[in-house]
N, C-alpha and C positions, 0 to 999 in steps of 0.2 A: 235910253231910260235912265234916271235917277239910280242911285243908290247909296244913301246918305249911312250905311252899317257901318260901323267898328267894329269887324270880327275878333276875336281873342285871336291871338297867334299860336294856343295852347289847343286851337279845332282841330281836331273832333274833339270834345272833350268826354265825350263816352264812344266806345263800341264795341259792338257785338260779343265781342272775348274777355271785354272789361268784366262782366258778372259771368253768373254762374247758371247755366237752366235749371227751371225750377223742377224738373221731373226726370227721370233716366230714362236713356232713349229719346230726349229731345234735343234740339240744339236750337242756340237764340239765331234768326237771322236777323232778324231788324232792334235797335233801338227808336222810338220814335217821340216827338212831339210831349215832352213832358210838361205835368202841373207844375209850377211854381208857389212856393209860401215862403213867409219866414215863421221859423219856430225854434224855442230854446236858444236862440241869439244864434243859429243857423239859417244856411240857405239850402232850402229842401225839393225835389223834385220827383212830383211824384209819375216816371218814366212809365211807357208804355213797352212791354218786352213782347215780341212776336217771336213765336217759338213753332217748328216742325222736327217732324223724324228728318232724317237725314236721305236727300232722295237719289237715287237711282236711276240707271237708265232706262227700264221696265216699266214701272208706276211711278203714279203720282201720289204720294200720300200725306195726310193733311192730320191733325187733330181737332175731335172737338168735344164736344161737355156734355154726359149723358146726364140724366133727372138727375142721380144720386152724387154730380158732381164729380166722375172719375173720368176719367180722358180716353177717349176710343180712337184706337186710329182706321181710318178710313183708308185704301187700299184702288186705285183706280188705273189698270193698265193704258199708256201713252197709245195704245193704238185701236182704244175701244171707239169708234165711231159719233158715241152719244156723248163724247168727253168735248168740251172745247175748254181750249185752256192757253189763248193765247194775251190774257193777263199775266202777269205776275204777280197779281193782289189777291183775283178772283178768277173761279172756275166754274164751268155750270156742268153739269152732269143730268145727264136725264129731265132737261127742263129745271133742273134748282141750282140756284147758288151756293157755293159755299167760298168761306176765304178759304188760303192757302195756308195760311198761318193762325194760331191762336191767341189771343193778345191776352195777359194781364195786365197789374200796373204792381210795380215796386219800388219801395223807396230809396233814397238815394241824399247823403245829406254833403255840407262844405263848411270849412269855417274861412274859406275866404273866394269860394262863389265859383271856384277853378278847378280846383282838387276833390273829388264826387268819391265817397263811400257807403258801401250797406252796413248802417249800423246795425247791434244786437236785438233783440228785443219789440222789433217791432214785423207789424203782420204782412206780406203781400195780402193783397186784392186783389181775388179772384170772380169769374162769374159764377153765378151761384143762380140755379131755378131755367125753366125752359126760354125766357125769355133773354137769358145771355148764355146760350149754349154753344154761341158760335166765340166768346169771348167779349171783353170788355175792353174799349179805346180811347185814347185823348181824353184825357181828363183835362179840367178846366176847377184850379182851387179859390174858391171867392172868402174872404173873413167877415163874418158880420157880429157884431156884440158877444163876441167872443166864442163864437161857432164856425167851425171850419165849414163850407159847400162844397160836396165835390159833385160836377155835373161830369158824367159821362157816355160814352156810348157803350147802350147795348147790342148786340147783334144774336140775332137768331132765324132761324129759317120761318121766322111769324115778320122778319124786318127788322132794320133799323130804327130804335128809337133813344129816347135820354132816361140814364138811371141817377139816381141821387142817393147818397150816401151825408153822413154828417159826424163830426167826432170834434170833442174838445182837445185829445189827449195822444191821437193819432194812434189807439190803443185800441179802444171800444169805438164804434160805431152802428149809427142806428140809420138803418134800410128800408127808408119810404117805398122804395121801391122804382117804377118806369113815372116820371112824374111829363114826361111828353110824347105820344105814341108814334108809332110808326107812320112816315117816313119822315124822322127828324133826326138832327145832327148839332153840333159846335154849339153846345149853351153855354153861356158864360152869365153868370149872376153878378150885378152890378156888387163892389163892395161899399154896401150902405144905401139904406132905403130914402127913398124922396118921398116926402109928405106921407111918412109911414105906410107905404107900400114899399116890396120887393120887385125889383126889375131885371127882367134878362134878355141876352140877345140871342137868340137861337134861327133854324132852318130849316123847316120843312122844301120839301122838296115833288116837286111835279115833273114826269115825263113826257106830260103833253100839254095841256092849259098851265100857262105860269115858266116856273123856274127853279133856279138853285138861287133864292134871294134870301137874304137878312131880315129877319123879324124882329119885335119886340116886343115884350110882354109884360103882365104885371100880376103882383100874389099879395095875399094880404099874409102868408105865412111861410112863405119858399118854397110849398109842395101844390100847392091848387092853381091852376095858372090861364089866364084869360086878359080882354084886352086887348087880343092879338093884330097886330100890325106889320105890314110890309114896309121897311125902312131904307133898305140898299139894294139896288138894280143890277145886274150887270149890265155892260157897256159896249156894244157890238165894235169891233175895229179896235179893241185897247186890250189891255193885259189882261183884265178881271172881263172876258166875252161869253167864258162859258160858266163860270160859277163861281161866286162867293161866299166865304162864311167869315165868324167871329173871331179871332185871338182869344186873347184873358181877359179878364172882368175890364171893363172901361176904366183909365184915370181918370179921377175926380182932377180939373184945374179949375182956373180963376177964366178962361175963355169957353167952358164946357167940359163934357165927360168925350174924353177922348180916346179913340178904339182903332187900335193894329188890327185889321183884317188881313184875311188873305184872300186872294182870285188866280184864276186859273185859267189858262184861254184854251183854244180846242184841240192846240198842240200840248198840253195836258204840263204846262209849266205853272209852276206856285211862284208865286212870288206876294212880297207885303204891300201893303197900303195903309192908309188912317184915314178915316173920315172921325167928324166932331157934333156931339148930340146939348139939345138944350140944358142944363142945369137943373130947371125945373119941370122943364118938358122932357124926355129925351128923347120923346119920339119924333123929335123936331131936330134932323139932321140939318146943320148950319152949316156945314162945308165937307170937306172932299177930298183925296189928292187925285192930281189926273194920272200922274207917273207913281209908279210903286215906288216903293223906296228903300224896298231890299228887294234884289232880283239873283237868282244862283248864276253864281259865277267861279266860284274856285273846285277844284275836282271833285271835294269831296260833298259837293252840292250837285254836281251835275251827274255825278256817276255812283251807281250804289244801286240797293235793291231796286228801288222806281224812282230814276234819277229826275234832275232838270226841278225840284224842288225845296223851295224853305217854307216852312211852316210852323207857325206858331202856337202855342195854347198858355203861355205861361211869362210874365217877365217880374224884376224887383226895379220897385220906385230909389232912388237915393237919396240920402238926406238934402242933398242941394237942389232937390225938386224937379232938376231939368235933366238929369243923367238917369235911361233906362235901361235894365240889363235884359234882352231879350234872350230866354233859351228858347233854342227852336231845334226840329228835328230837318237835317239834312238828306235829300235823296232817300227817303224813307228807311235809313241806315243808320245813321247818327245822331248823336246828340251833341250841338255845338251854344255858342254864345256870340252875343252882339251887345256892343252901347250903341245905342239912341239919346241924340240931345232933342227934348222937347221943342224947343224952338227952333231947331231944323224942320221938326218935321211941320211945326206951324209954317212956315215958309214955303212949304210946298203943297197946302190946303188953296184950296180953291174955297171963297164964300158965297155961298147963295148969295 
């Protein structure tokens, strides 16, 4: 397999002990998969923090988001019968699911893309309402005319679906609310409308007719969304066999709007890819790669809470146009960095 990354040699460049849990009586295990922006002449990420009570050899116990937003912890002894729990992500109990962990998102800022601090003054993002009771995941930050997107995942015991949030100021924001329902995942808002529509790439998802494929859509305002198109397949016998979804918003270039995915095969490895969407069209995928082009390979991609994965939701363009800085979350444990040269990765698209 490929793998054309530049990792920092400063990886991981967040974990687990770096921040602080946001409530007493929890501890962070995972960092994951953060937004990327730039803001304030910073580079900003807005990190995904999975957080539990500290567990025991007795129970199993998990947190999660009553109505009124306070956190209950759940309490499940390891040898009750109806428990199965041979996840590490996920549990079922009595026929339902629940995660193990409770996710927010917190900010985290650099002034040279390497060095990650929680500034003062600004909010975490929590779930909020019965629809993110299980917590809130992978955010995905798109700019448009001077409004920030953030598309995320909700989780709740109604399913997974996509929340949207919006802020100029990273201060105040306004809560359209689930703008894709359940069972949907990885939206990513293109940054900047074609022929004044709104376009995103997102993922429903089927367990029996269909798949884990890439969509496309379209809005005439960021929150109404229809359109709906099936864009990216998995590929039986390749790395992306059991399921793919989106990265970060697509780069706009001069050959197409070109888009880091990730795929996943049934031995449950993450690894990148890119395929490349019309300019005008984008539901008009023009090319491909057949080999990913980041694949885990250093310890702290292969071993970690749910190792043998790199995943994307966020990267920064650079001034010379061809230099990309991917943050990605490692082994669903870390938060690391990568360059990507655009024309590497054109060299290894395949074109219709």
């Amino acid at each position: 397999m490929k793998d054309i990354a530049k990792r920092f040699p400063q990886n991981p460049l967040l974990s687990p002990s770096d921040l602080p849990p946001s409530t007493s009586g929890l501890e962070i295990t995972c960092l994951l998969n953060p937004g990327v922006f730039r803001f304030d002449n910073k580079t900003w990420l807005l990190v995904r923090v999975a957080e539990r009570p500290k567990q025991n050899d007795t129970f199993i116990s998990f947190p999660i988001l009553t109505d009124s937003g306070k956190i209950k912890i759940i309490e499940i002894p390891k040898n009750d019968p109806e428990l199965i729990a041979s996840d590490a992500r996920i549990i079922n109990y009595k026929g339902i699911d629940y995660l193990t962990t409770l996710s927010h998102l917190r900010l985290v800022c650099s002034d040279d893309g390497i060095q990650f601090y929680e500034p003062k003054n600004y909010p975490t993002l929590v779930g909020e309402g019965i629809l993110e009771a299980f917590g809130i995941e992978d955010c995905r930050v798109a700019l448009i005319d001077g409004t920030y997107y953030l598309t995320f995942t909700s989780v709740s015991d109604n399913g997974v679906g996509v929340g949207l949030r919006t802020t100029t100021d990273w201060k105040e924001f306004q809560k359209p609310g689930m703008i894709l329902p359940p069972h949907n995942k990885d939206c990513a808002i293109f940054e900047g409308k074609i022929n004044g529509q709104f376009y995103a790439l997102h993922r429903p998802s089927s367990v029996e007719i269909g798949g884990n494929y890439i969509w496309i859509a379209s809005s005439p305002d960021g929150i109404h969304w229809g359109n709906h198109k099936c864009i990216i397949k998995t590929r039986n016998g390749l790395w992306d066999s059991a399921r793919v979804g989106a990265g970060a918003s697509p780069i706009k270039t001069e050959k197409g709007w070109l888009e880091i995915y990730h795929g996943a095969n049934h031995d449950h490895q993450y690894c990148l890819g890119a395929f490349l969407m019309d300019l005008e069209d984008p539901s008009m995928v023009i090319a491909r790669t057949e080999e990913p082009i980041m694949v885990p390979s250093t310890s702290y991609e292969l071993s970690g809470f749910f190792g043998n994965v790199v995943f994307t939701n966020g990267h920064v363009v650079h001034p010379d146009g061809d230099t990309i800085t991917v943050y990605y979350g490692a082994s669903d444990e870390f938060v690391c960095g990568a360059d990507f040269s655009i024309a590497a990765i054109y060299s290894l698209l395949k074109f219709n």
